[in-house]
C-alpha positions as CSV (number, residue, x, y, z in Angstrom):
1,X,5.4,147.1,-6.8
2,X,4.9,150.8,-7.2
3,X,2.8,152.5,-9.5
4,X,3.1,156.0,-10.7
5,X,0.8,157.9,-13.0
6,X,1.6,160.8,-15.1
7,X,0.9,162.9,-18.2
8,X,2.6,163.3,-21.4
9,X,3.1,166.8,-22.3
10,X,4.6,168.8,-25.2
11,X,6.3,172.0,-24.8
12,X,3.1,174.3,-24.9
13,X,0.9,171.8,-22.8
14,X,-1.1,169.9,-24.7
15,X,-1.2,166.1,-24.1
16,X,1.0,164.0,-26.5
17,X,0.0,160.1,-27.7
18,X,3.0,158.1,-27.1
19,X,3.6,155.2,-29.6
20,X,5.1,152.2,-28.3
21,X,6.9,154.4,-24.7
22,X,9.8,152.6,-23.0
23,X,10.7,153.9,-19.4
24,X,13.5,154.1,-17.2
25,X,13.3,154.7,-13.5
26,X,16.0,156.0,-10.8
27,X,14.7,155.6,-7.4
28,X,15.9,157.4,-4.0
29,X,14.4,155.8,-1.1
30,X,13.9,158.3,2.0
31,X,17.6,160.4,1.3
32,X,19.8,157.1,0.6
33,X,21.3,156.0,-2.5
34,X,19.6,156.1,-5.7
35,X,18.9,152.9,-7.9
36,X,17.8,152.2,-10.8
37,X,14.5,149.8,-10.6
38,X,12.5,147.7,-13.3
39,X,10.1,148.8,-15.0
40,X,7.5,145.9,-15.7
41,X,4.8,148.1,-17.8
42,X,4.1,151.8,-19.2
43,X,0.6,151.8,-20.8
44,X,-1.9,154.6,-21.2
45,X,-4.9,154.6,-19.0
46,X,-7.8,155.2,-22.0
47,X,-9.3,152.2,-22.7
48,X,-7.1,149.8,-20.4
49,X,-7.7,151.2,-16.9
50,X,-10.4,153.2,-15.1
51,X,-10.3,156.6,-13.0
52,X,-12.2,156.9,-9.2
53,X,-13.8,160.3,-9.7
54,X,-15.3,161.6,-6.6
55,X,-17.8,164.5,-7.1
56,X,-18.6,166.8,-4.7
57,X,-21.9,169.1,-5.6
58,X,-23.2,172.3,-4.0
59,X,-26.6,171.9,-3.3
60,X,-26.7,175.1,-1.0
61,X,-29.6,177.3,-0.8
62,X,-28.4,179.7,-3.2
63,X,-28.7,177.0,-5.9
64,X,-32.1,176.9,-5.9
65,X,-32.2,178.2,-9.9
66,X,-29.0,176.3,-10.7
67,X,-29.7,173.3,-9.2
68,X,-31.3,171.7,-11.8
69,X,-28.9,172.6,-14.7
70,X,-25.7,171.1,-12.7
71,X,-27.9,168.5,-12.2
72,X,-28.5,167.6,-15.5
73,X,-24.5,168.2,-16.0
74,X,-23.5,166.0,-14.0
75,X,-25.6,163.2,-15.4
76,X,-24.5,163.5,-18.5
77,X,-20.9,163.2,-17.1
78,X,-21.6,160.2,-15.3
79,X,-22.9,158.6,-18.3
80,X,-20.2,159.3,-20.7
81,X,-17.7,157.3,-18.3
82,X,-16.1,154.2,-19.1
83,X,-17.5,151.5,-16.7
84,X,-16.3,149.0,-19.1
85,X,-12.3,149.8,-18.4
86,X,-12.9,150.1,-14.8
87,X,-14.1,154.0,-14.4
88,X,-16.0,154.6,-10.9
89,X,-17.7,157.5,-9.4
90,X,-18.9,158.1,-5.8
91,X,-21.5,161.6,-5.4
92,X,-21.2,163.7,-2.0
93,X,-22.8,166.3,-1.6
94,X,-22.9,169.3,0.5
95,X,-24.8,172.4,1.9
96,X,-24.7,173.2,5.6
97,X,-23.7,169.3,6.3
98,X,-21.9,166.9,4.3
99,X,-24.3,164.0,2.8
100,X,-23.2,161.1,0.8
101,X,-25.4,160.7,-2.1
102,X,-24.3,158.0,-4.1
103,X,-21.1,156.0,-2.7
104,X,-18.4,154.3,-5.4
105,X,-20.0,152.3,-8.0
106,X,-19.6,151.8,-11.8
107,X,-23.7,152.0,-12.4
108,X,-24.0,155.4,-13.5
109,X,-28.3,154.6,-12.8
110,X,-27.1,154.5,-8.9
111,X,-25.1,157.8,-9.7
112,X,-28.2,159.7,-11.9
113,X,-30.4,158.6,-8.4
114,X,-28.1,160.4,-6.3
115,X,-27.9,163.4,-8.6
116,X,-31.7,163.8,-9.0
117,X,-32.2,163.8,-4.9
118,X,-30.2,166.5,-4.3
119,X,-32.3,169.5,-3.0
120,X,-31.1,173.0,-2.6
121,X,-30.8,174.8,1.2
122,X,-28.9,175.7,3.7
123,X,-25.0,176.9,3.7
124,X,-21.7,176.3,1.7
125,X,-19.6,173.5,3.7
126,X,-17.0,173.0,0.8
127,X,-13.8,172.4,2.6
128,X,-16.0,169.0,4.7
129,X,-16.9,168.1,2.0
130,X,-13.5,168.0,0.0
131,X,-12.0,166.4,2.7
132,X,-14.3,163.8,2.6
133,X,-14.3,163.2,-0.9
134,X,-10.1,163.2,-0.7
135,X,-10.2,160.6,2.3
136,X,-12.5,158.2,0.0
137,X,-10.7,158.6,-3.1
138,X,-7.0,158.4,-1.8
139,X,-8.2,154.9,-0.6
140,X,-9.7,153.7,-4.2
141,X,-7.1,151.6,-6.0
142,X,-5.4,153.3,-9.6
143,X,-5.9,156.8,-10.4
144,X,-8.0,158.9,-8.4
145,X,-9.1,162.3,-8.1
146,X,-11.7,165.2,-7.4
147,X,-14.0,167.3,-9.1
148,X,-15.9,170.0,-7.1
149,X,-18.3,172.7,-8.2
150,X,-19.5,175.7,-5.5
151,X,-21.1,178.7,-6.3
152,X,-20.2,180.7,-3.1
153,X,-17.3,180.9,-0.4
154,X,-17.5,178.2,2.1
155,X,-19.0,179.3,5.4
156,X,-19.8,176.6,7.5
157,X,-17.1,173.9,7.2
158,X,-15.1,173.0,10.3
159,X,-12.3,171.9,8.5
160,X,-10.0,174.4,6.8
161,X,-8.4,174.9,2.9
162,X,-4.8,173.5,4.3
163,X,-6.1,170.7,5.7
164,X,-7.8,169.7,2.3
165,X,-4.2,170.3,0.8
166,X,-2.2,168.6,3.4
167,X,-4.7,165.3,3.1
168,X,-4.9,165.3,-1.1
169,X,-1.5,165.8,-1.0
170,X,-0.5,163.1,1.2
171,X,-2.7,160.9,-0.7
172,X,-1.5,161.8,-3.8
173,X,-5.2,162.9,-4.9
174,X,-5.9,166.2,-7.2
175,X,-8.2,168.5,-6.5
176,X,-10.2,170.3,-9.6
177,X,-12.6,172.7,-8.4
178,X,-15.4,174.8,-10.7
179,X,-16.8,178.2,-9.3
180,X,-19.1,180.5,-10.3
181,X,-18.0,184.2,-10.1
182,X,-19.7,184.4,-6.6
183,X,-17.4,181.6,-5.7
184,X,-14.0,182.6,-3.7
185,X,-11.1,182.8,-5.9
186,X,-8.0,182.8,-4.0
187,X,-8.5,179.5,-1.5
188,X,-9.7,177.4,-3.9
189,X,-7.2,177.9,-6.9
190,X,-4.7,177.3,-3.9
191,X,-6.4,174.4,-3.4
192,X,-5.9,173.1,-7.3
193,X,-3.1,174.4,-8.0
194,X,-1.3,172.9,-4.8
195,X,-2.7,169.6,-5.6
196,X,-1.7,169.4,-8.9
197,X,-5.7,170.2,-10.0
198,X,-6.8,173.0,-11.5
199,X,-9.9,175.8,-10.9
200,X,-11.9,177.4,-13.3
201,X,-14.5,180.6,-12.7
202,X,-17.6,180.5,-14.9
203,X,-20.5,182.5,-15.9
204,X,-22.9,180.1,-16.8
205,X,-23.0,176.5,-14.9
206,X,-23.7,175.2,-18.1
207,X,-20.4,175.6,-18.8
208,X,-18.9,173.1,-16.8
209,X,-20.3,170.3,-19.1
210,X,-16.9,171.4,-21.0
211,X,-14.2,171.6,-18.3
212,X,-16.2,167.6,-16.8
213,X,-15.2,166.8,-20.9
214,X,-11.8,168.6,-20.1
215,X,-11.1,166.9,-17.0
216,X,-12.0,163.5,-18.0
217,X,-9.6,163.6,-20.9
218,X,-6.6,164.8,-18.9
219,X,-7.1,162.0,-16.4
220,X,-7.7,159.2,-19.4
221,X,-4.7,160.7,-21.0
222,X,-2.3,159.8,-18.2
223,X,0.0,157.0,-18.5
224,X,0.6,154.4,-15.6
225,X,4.5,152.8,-15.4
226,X,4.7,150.3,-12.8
227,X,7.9,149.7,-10.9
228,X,9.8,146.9,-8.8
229,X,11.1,149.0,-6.0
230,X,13.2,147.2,-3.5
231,X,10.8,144.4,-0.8
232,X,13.0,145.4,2.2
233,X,12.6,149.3,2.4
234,X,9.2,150.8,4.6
235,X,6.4,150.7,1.4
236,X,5.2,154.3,2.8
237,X,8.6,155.8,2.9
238,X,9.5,159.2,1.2
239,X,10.3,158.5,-2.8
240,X,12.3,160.5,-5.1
241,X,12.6,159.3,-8.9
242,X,13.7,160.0,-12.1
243,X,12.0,159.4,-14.7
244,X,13.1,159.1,-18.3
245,X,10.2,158.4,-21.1
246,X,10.7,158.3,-24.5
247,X,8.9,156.9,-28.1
248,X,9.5,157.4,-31.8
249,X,9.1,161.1,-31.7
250,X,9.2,162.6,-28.0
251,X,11.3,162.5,-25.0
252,X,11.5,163.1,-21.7
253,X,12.9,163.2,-18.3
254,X,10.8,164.5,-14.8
255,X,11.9,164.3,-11.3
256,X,9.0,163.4,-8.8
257,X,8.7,163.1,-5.0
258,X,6.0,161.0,-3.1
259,X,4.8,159.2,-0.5
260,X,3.2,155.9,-1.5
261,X,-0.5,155.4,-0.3
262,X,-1.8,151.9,0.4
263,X,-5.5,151.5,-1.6
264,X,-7.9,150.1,0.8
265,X,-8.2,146.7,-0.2
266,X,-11.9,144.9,0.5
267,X,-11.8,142.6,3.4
268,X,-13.3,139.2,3.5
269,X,-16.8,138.5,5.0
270,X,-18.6,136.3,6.2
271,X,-22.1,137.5,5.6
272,X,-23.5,140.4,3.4
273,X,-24.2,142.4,6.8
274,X,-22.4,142.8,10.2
275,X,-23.7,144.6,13.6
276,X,-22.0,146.2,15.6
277,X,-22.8,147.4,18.7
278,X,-21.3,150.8,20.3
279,X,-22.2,154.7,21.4
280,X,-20.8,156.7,18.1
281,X,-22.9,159.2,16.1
282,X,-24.1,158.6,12.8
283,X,-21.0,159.8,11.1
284,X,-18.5,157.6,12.8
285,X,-20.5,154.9,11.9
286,X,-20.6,155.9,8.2
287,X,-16.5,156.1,8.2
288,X,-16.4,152.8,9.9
289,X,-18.3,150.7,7.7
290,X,-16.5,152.3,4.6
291,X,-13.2,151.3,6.6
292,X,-14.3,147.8,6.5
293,X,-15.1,147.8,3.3
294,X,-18.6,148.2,3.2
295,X,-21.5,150.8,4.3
296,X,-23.7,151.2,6.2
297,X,-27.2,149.2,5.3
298,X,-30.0,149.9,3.3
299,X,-33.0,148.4,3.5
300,X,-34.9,148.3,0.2
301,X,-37.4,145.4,0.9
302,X,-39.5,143.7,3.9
303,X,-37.0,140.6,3.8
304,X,-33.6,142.8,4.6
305,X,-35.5,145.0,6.8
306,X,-36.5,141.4,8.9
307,X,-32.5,140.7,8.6
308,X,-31.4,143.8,10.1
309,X,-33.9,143.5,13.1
310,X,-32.9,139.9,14.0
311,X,-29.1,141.7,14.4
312,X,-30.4,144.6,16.5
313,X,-32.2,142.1,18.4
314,X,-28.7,139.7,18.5
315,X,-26.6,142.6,20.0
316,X,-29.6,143.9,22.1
317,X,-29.4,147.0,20.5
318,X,-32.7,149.1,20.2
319,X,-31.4,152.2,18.3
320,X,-29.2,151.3,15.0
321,X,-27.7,153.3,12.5
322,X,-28.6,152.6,9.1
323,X,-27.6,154.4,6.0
324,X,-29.7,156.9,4.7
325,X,-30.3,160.6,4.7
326,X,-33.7,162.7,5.1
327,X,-33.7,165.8,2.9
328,X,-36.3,168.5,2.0
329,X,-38.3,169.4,-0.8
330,X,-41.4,172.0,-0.6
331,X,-42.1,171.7,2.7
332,X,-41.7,168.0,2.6
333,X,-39.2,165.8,4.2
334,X,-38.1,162.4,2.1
335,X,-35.5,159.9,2.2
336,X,-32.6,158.8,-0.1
337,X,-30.1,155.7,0.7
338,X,-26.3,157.0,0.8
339,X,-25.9,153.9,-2.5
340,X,-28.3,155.7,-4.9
341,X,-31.0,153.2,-4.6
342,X,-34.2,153.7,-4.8
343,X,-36.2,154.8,-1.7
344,X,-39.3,152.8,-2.4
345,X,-39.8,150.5,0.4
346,X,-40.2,152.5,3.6
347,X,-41.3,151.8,8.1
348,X,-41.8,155.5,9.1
349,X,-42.4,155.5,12.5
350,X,-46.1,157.6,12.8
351,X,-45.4,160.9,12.1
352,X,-42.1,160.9,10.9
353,X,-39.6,161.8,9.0
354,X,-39.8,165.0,11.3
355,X,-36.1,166.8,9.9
356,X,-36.4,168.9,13.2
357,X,-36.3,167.7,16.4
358,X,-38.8,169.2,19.3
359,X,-36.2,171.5,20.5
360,X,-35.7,172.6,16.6
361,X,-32.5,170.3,16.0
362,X,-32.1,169.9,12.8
363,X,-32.4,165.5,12.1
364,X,-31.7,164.4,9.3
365,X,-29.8,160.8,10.1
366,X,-32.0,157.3,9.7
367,X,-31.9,155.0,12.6
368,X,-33.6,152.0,12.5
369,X,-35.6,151.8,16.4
370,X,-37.6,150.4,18.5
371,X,-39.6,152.3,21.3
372,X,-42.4,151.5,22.0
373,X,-45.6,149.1,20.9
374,X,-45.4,149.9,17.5
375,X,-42.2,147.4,16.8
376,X,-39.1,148.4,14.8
377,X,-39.9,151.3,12.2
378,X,-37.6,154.1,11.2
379,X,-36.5,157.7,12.6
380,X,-34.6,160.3,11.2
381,X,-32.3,162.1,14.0
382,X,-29.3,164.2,14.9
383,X,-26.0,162.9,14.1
384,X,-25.2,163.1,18.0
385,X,-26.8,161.2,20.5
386,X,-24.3,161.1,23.4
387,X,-24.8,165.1,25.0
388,X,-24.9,165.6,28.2
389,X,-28.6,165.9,27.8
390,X,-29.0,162.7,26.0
391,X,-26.3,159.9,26.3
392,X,-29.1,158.3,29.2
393,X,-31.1,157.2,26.5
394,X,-28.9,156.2,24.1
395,X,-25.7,154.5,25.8
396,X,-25.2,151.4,25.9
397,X,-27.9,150.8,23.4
398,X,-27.0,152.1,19.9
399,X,-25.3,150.6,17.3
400,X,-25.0,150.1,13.5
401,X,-25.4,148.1,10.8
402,X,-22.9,147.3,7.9
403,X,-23.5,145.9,4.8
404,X,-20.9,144.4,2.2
405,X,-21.5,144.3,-1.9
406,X,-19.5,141.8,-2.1
């Protein structure tokens, strides 16, 4: 079963309300003959089924001022959503590094956390950031996209523009992007527009409230018509299909081409958490616990912060991953889970969180250790902990923690 998702439009643009559709679908598998296939449904997706939006926020240092107007955007977007229909959100954000405030959910209270604990510093990493965002919401299930705001040009990411393009594209994920007029024209409208997004330059970032309001409607506007497509071909082969729609009062015929993306679909577990043990940095273990379905764990009381030192202990593992970030505010460091819970329940070890190493490394990472008399008790430290200078310490005896919702 295939599903394709599309809007209806009328001949200047605007979005149509079909009354009662019927579809018809040609299909062209790879370059070999075309077929016609059944369609089993064509419904509209207000109301009936939800969009995965992943936000990605520019919490630079340059948005010192702005910071708290976007905020206060962007919780009044995450409100308005329709949890009820099956509408998600996930919250990355980025400056000089990428951090995951608030992963999927449909609790827009998770969401407004992750908003408020942004704080503004450092560079612009858009491009990282978009790449991660596309990479989380090509594997959501149903329609997906992105919605990025920056008020500068990127100058720190490590990926490139055409590699965001080549990924969304592949996944069949849009990209909408809002700048400010500081903000670099030329990439990122390629970046929309080569998606199938779109980019918008403002004056005032209070304008975006509009073009959120603009977005959301376009992507609850779209229709879904699902498709039997023939068991015995490869289900991530090449697709080409016609596509005739039609009601009382329009009609229509589009030509698409695609490659069908798998959703990830959530593995079975055993037990609410998992440990595993192995030498990767923080971010691998981030990327591998959302592969499996999960993330990586908080702990928010004195019970699961007993549950996740039994499973250090199990895999004799002293240094272990665990999924929060430290940011700063003032000249004070503090913590924030990547879920959007609240950082209430804290093990500092003395003195820490630190955000800068002794040789001046930035840390900002949280690793659940234990090193010396004072027990297991939390750290905040570089992302990578296997250099030449380190790996002694650390190899061999570092690991992570995941932790499934469900």
């Amino acid at each position: 079963m295939v599903k394709v998702y599309f809007t209806a439009e009328n001949d200047i643009g605007q979005s149509v309300l079909l009354s009662s559709p019927t579809a018809g679908i040609k299909e062209t598998v790879s370059g070999g003959k075309e077929v016609e296939r059944e369609v089993k449904s064509i419904e509209q997706l207000k109301g009936r089924e939800g969009v995965n939006f992943a936000l990605v926020a520019d919490k630079s240092g340059s948005m010192e001022y702005d910071l708290p107007v976007m905020q206060s955007v962007m919780s009044q977007f995450v409100d308005a959503l329709d949890y009820r229909s099956g509408d998600k959100a996930e919250l990355i954000a980025f400056d000089t590094y990428v951090m995951y405030m608030c992963t999927y959910t449909n609790d827009p209270q998770l969401l407004k956390n992750g908003i408020n604990n942004m704080s503004a510093g450092g560079r612009t990493a858009l491009y990282d950031a978009l790449l991660e965002s596309v990479l989380n919401a090509g594997s959501q299930q149903g329609a997906r996209c992105v919605i990025a705001f920056t008020d500068g040009d990127d100058l720190e990411s490590v990926h490139t523009a055409d590699e965001v393009i080549q990924q969304a594209n592949q996944l069949s994920v849009p990209v909408f992007i809002i700048g400010t007029n500081d903000a670099s024209y030329s990439d990122y409208d390629r970046i929309a527009e080569s998606t199938g997004g779109q980019y918008w330059n403002i004056n005032n970032i209070s304008d975006m409230n509009q073009i959120l309001d603009q977005i959301y409607d376009k992507e609850k506007d779209m229709y879904c018509i699902e498709y039997v497509s023939d068991s015995k071909e490869e289900p991530k082969k090449e697709r080409k299909i016609n596509i005739a729609v039609a009601d009382d009062t329009y009609g229509g015929i589009s030509e698409m081409q695609f490659t069908p993306t798998e959703a990830r679909k959530q593995q079975a577990h055993t037990s609410r958490y998992e440990v595993i043990k192995a030498d990767m940095n923080w971010a691998e273990a981030n990327a591998e616990c959302i592969r499996r379905g999960g993330h990586l764990i908080t702990i928010t009381s004195d019970d699961e912060m007993k549950q996740a030192v039994t499973l250090a202990e199990s895999a004799g593992i002293k240094y272990v991953w665990i999924g929060g970030y430290t940011s700063v505010r003032g000249n004070t460091a503090y913590g924030h889970w990547i879920t959007g819970e609240a950082f209430n329940y804290q093990k500092w070890y003395p003195g820490e969180p630190s955000r800068n190493d002794n040789d001046g490394t930035p840390e900002m990472y949280l690793m659940l250790w234990n090193v010396d008399s004072k027990g297991w008790t939390w750290n905040d430290q570089r992302d990578n902990l296997f250099t030449k200078e380190l790996a002694h310490i650390f190899t061999g005896k570092t690991g992570y923690i995941c932790e499934y919702e469900s």
